[in-house]
N, C-alpha and C positions, 0 to 999 in steps of 0.2 A: 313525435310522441316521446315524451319523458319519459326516461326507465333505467332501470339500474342492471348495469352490465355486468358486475361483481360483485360476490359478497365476501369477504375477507376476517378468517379470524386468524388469531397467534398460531404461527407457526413454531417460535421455538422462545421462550423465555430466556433475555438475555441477561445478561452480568454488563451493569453500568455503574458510571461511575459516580454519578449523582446520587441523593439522600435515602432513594428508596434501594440502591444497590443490585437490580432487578429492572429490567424493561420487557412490556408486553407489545414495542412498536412494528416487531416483526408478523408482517401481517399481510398470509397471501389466501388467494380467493380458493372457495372448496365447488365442487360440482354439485347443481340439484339443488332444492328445497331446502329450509333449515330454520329452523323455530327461532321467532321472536319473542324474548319474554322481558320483565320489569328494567333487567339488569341487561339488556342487547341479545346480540346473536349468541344460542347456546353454544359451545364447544370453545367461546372467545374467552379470554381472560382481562381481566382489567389491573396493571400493577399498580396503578398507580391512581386508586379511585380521590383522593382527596383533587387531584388535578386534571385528571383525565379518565373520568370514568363515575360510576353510580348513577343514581336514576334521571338525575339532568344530564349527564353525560354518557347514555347508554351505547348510545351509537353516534358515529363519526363519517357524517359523508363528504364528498371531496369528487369533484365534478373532471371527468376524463379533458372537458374543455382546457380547464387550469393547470389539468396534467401535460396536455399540449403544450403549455405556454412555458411550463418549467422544464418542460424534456429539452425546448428548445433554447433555452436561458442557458439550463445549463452540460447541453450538449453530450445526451443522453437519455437514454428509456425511462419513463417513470413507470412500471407495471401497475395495475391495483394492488393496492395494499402497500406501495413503498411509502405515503405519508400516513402510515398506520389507522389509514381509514376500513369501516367496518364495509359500507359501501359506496363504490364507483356506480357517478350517473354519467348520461348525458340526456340534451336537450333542455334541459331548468338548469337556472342559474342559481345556485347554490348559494351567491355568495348577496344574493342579490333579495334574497327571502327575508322574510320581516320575522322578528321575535316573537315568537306564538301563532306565528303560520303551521298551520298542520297541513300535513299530507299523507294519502292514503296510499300504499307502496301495495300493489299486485290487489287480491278481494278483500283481506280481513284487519289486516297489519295498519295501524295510522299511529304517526310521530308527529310531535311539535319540536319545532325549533328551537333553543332554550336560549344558546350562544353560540360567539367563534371562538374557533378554536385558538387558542392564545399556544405557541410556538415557545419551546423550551429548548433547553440545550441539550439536553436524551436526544430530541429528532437535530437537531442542528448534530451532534455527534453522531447519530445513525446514519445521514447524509451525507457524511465525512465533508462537512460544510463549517465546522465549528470555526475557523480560522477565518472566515468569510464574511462575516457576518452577515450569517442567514439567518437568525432568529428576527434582526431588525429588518433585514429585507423581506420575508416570509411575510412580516406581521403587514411593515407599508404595501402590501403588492395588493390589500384588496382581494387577494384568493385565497384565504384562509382554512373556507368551510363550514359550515359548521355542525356543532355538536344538535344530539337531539332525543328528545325522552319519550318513552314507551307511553302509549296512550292507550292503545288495544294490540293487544298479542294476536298472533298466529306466525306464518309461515311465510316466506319469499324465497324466490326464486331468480336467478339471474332471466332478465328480460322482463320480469313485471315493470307494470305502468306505474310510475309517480303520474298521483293525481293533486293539486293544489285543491285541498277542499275548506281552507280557513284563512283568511288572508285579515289579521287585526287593522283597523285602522290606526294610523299616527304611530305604529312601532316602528321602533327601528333598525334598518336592514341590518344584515350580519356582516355589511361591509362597512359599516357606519352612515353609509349616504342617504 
């Protein structure tokens, strides 16, 4: 069964060195329930809406699968919330969902899929990867994630069901494939 194991909003508003001067990628999960509304998970902040955030970009999910894959790359924990996802699934492939695929997350909550998340140098310096080139590797790896926008509000909880309830024909996947 599909279902989201965290839900992660800003823990601490950071000081970056990029255009907005401000990053909201620090991002760990809270316990219980928590409203979903237009703009994502309430109590989240978005610093940086023109790129990462508003209502195609309300929420950010990123599959604990992918997280395996990068803990093991690069030899080390990825928690929820360390690629400033709102939430960690497992069992769906995230990266593998079609552009305006919806999904119904626990009874009332349903998102569509807008885009992938396209990799900056704020998370490439939050990674302490900047040197690395983890923006270009991030983006080729195929596990990007993707972004996704409020359809019907209510509430989630860690452990609700993702349910694929819209699957478009001919769109294409958030992996490009």
């Amino acid at each position: 069964m599909a279902h989201v194991t965290a839900i992660c909003v800003v823990h601490a508003l950071l000081p970056d060195s990029g255009k907005v001067g401000t990053t909201a990628i620090d991002k760990r999960p809270v316990a219980g329930a928590v409203k979903v509304g237009d703009y994502g998970v309430y109590a989240d902040v978005q610093a940086d809406r023109k790129h990462h955030g508003g209502l195609d970009k309300a929420l950010y999910a990123y599959a604990q699968e992918d997280a395996d894959f990068w803990a093991h790359e690069l030899s080390r924990e990825i928690p929820a919330g360390s690629f400033g996802e709102n939430l960690r699934t497992v069992g769906i492939d995230v990266n593998a969902a079609r552009i305006g695929e919806q999904w119904r997350i626990g009874d009332t909550v349903v998102v569509e899929v807008t885009s992938p998340r396209v990799p900056c140098q704020t998370f490439a310096r939050w990674m302490g990867e900047e040197t690395n080139g983890w923006v270009k590797r991030f983006a080729q790896s195929g596990r990007v994630g993707p972004y996704l926008r409020v359809v019907k509000r209510g509430s989630i909880a860690p452990g609700d069901e993702i349910t694929v309830v819209h699957v478009p024909d001919g769109a294409p996947a958030v992996n490009g494939l």
